[in-house]
C-alpha positions as CSV (number, residue, x, y, z in Angstrom):
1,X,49.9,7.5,154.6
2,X,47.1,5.0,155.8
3,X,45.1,3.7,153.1
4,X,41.7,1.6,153.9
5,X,39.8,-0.6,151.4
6,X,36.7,-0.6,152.0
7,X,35.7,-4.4,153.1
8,X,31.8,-4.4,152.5
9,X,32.9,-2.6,148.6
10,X,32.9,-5.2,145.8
11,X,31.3,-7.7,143.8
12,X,27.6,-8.1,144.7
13,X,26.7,-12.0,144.9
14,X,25.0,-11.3,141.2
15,X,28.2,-10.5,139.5
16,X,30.1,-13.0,141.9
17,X,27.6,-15.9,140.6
18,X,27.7,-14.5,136.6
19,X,31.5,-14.2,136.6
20,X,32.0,-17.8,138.2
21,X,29.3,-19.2,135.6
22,X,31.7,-17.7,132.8
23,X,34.9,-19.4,134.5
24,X,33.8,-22.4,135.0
25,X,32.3,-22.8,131.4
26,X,35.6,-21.6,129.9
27,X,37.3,-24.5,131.6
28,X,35.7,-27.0,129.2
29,X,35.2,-24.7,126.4
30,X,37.6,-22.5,124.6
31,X,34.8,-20.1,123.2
32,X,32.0,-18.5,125.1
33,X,29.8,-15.3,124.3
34,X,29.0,-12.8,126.6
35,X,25.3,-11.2,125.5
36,X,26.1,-7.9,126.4
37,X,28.9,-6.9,129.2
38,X,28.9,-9.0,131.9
39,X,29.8,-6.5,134.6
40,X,30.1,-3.0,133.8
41,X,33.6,-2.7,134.6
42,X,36.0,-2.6,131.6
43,X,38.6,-4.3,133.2
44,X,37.6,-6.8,134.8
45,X,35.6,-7.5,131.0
46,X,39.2,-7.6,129.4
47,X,40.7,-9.9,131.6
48,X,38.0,-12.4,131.2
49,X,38.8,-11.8,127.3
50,X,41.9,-13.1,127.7
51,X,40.4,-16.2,128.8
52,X,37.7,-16.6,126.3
53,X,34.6,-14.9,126.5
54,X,33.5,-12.4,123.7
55,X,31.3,-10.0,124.3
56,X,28.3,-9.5,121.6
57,X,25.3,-7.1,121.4
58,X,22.0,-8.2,120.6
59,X,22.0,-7.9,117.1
60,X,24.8,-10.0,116.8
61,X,23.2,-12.5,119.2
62,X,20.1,-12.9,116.6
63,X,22.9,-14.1,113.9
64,X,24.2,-16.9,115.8
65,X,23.6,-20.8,115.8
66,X,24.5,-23.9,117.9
67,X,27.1,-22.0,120.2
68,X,27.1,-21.2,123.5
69,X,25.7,-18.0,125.1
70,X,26.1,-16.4,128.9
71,X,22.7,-14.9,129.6
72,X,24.5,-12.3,132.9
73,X,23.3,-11.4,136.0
74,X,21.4,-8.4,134.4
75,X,18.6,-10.5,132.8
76,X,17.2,-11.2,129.3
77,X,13.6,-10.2,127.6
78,X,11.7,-13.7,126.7
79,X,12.5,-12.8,123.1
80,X,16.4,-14.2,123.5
81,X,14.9,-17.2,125.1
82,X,12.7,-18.2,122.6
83,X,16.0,-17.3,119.7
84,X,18.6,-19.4,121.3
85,X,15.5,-22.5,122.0
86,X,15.0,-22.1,117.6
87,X,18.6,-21.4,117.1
88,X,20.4,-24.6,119.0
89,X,21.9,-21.8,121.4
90,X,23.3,-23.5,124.6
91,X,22.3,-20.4,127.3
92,X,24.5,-20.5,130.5
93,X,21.9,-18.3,132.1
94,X,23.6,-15.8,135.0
95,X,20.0,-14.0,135.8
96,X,20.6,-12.6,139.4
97,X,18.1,-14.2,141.3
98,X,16.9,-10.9,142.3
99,X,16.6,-9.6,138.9
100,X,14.6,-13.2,138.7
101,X,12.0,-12.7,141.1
102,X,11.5,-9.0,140.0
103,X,10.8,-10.1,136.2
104,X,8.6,-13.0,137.4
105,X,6.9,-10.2,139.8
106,X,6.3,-8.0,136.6
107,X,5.2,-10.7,134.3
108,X,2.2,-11.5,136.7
109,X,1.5,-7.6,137.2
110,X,1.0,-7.0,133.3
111,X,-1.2,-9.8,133.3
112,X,-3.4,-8.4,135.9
113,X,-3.2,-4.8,134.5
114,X,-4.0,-6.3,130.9
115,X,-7.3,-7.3,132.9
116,X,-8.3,-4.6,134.6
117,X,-6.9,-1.9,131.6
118,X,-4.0,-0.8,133.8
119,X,-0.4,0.3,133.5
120,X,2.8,-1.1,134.4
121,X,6.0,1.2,135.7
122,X,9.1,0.6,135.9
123,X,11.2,3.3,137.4
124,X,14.8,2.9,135.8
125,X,17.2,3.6,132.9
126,X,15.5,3.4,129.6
127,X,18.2,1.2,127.3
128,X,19.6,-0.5,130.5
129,X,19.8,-4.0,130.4
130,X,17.8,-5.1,132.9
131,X,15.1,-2.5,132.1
132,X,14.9,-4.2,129.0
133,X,14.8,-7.5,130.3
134,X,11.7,-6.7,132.8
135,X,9.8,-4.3,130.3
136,X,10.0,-7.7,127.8
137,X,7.9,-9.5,130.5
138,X,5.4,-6.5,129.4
139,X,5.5,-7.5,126.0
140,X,7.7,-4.1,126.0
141,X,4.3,-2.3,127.2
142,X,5.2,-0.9,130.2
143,X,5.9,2.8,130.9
144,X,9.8,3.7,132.1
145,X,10.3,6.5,134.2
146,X,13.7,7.7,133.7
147,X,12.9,11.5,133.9
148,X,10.6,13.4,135.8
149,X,8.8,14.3,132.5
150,X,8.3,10.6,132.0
151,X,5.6,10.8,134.7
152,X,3.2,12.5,132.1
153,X,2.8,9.8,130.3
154,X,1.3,7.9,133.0
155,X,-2.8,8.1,132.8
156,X,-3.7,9.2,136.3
157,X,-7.3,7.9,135.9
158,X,-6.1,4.4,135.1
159,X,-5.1,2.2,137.9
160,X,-0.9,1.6,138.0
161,X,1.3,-1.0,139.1
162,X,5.2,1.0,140.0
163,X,8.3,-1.1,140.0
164,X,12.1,-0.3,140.2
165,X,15.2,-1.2,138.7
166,X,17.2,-3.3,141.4
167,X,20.2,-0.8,141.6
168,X,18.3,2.5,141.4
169,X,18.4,4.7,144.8
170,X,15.4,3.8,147.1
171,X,14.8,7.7,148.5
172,X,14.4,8.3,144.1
173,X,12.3,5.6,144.0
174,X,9.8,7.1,147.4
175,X,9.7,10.3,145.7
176,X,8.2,9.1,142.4
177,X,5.9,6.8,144.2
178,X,4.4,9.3,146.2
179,X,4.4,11.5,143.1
180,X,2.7,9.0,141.3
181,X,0.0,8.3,144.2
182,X,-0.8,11.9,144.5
183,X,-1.6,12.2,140.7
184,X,-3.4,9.1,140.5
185,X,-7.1,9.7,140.5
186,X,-7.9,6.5,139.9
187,X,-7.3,5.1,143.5
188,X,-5.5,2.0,142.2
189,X,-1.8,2.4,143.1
190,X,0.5,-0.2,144.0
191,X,3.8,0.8,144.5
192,X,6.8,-2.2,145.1
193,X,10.8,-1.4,146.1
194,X,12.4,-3.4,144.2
195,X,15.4,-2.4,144.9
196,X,18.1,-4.7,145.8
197,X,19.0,-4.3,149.6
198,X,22.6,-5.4,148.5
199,X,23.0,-2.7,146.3
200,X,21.1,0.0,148.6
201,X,22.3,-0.9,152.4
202,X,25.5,-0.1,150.9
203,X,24.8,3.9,150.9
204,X,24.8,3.9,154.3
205,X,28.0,2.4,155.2
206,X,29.2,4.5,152.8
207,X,28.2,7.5,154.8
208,X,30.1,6.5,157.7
209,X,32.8,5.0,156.0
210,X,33.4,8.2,153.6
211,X,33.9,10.7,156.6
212,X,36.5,8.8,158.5
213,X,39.2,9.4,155.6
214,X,40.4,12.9,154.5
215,X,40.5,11.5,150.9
216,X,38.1,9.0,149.5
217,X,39.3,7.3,146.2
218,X,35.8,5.7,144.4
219,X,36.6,3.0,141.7
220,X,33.8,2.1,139.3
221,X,33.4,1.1,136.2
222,X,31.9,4.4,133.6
223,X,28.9,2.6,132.8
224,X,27.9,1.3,135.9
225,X,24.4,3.1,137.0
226,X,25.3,1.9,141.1
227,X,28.7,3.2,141.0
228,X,27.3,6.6,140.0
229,X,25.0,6.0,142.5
230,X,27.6,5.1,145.2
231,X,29.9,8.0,144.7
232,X,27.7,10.6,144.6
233,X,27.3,9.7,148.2
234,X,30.7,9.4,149.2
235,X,31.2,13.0,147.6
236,X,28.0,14.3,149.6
237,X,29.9,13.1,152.8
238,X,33.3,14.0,151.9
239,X,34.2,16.6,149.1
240,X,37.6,15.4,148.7
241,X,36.0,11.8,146.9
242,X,37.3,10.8,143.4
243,X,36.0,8.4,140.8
244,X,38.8,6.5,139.2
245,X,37.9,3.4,136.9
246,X,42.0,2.6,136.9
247,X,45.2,3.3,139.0
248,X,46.0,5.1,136.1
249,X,43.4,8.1,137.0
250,X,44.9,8.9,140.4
251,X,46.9,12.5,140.8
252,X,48.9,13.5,142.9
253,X,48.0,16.3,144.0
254,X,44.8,14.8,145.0
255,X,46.9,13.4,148.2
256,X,48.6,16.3,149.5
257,X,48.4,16.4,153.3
258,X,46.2,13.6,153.8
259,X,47.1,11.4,155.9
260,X,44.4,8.3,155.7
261,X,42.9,7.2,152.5
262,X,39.4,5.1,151.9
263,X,39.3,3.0,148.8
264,X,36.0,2.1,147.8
265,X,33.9,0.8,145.0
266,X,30.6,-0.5,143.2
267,X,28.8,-3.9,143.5
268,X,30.9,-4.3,139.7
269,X,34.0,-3.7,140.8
270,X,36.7,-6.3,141.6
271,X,38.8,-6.8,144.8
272,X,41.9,-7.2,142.8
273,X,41.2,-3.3,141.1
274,X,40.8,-1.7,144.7
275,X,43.7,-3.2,145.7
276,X,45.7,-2.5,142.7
277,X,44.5,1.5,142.9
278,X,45.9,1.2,147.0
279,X,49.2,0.1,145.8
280,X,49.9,2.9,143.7
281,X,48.3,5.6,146.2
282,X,51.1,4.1,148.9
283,X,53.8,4.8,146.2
284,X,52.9,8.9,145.9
C-alpha cells in the first residue's frame, strides 16, 4: 500500500509563529498560560502541557496577577489588554498578523459606521475566538452572521460594512455578500474577504490532491472550524475520506483494496500527527 502525506497540509504560519512563541518562553520560564487553546488540536495542546503551558478560559484569566500570559494566534478583544496592563500580566502576544490587520481593519470600520449610523458584519462563528476578538474592536456592537437567519437582523435601510472570519470558506462568504447587497436598500454596502488565502488556496489543492488516492485519511483537530472546512472537500471529491483526530480512529476495513492512500490535514494540525496516523495505516 502507498501512502502520501499531503506536503502543502499542516501548520499555517499563525500557529507555526504561536506555538514557537510558547517554546521559546518555556525555555526561561517553567510556567506559562495559554488564554484559551492555542491550536485547536488536542494533541498537539497536551504535548505542550507536558512542557509547561496551562491552558485557562477567560474567566480564569480575569483572576490572575503578575504572571505570564500567551495571547495565540486567534486574537484577543481590547478588554484582556487593558486587564493584564492593570493586572501586572506579562502578555506574550501570538495575534496572527492576519488576524492583526483584520481587527485593525474593523476597529477603523466601527468608527466610521458610528458616524454615519451604520452596521458592522462579521460573517463567522459566534463564540469563536477570533470572532470575539474582532467584534471587541466594535465595542461588541457588531452583527455576526453565523446562520442564514442571522441576516434579519441586519437593517437593510442602513448602510453596512461585511467582514469575515479568516478561516471561513470564501464561496460562503460571496453568497452572503451578494445576499446582503441585494437586501440592502440603503445603497451603502461594502463588502471585504477577509479570508486568509493560507487557509482558503488550500481547498483547491485539496481537490486535486483528494482524487488521486482511493482512500483519503483527514486529521484535524474536533474543534477546529478549517478542518471541518477542509474535509468536507476532500469528501465532495472522494467519498472514501475520513476524519481522524488520532491513529487511534483508523479501521480497518476502511483500507480494504486500496492500494494508495492520501494523508492530509488542517492549518492546526502537526506534521508529527500525519505522520504518526501514516505509520499505522502501513501496518494494516
Amino acid at each position: 500500500m502507498i501512502v502520501e502525506i499531503d506536503q502543502k497540509s499542516g501548520f499555517c504560519f499563525g500557529v507555526v509563529n504561536a506555538i514557537g512563541k510558547a517554546e521559546e518562553t518555556l525555555n526561561t520560564d517553567e510556567k506559562l498560560y495559554s488564554l484559551g487553546h492555542i491550536v485547536h488540536n488536542e494533541l498537539e495542546v497536551k504535548r505542550l502541557q507536558e512542557i509547561g503551558l496551562h491552558t485557562i478560559n477567560h474567566d480564569e484569566f480575569f483572576r490572575l496577577k503578575d504572571c505570564k500570559v500567551l495571547i495565540r494566534a486567534h486574537g484577543e478583544p481590547p478588554s484582556t489588554y487593558e486587564y493584564a496592563r492593570e493586572n501586572n500580566i506579562t502578555l506574550v502576544d501570538a495575534t496572527c498578523p492576519v488576524v492583526l490587520k483584520l481587527q485593525q481593519r474593523v476597529n477603523k470600520a466601527a468608527e466610521e459606521m458610528r458616524n454615519e449610523n451604520g452596521q458592522v458584519v462579521i460573517f463567522g462563528h459566534r463564540g469563536h475566538a477570533e470572532v470575539t476578538g474582532l467584534a471587541g474592536q466594535t465595542n461588541d456592537s457588531a452583527i455576526i452572521i453565523d446562520h442564514p437567519e442571522d441576516l434579519t437582523r441586519i437593517d437593510p435601510s442602513r448602510p453596512v460594512v461585511v467582514f469575515s472570519q479568516t478561516t471561513k470558506s470564501v464561496e460562503d462568504f460571496r453568497k452572503l455578500a451578494q445576499n446582503i447587497q441585494e437586501q440592502a436598500t440603503s445603497g451603502k454596502v461594502k463588502t471585504h474577504d477577509t479570508v486568509c488565502r493560507q487557509v482558503s488556496n488550500r481547498v483547491p489543492h485539496l481537490e486535486k490532491f483528494a482524487v488521486r488516492f482511493d482512500a483519503v485519511v483527514f486529521v484535524g483537530g474536533l474543534k477546529s472550524s478549517n478542518a471541518q472546512v477542509l474535509f468536507d472537500v476532500c469528501k465532495r471529491y472522494n467519498p472514501r475520506s475520513y476524519f481522524v483526530t488520532s491513529p487511534d480512529d483508523l479501521q480497518q476495513d476502511w483500507f480494504s483494496e486500496v492500494e494508495k492512500v492520501g494523508i492530509c490535514g488542517a492549518t492546526s494540525t502537526p506534521q508529527w500527527l500525519m505522520e504518526k496516523v501514516a505509520e499505522k495505516i502501513k501496518q494494516f
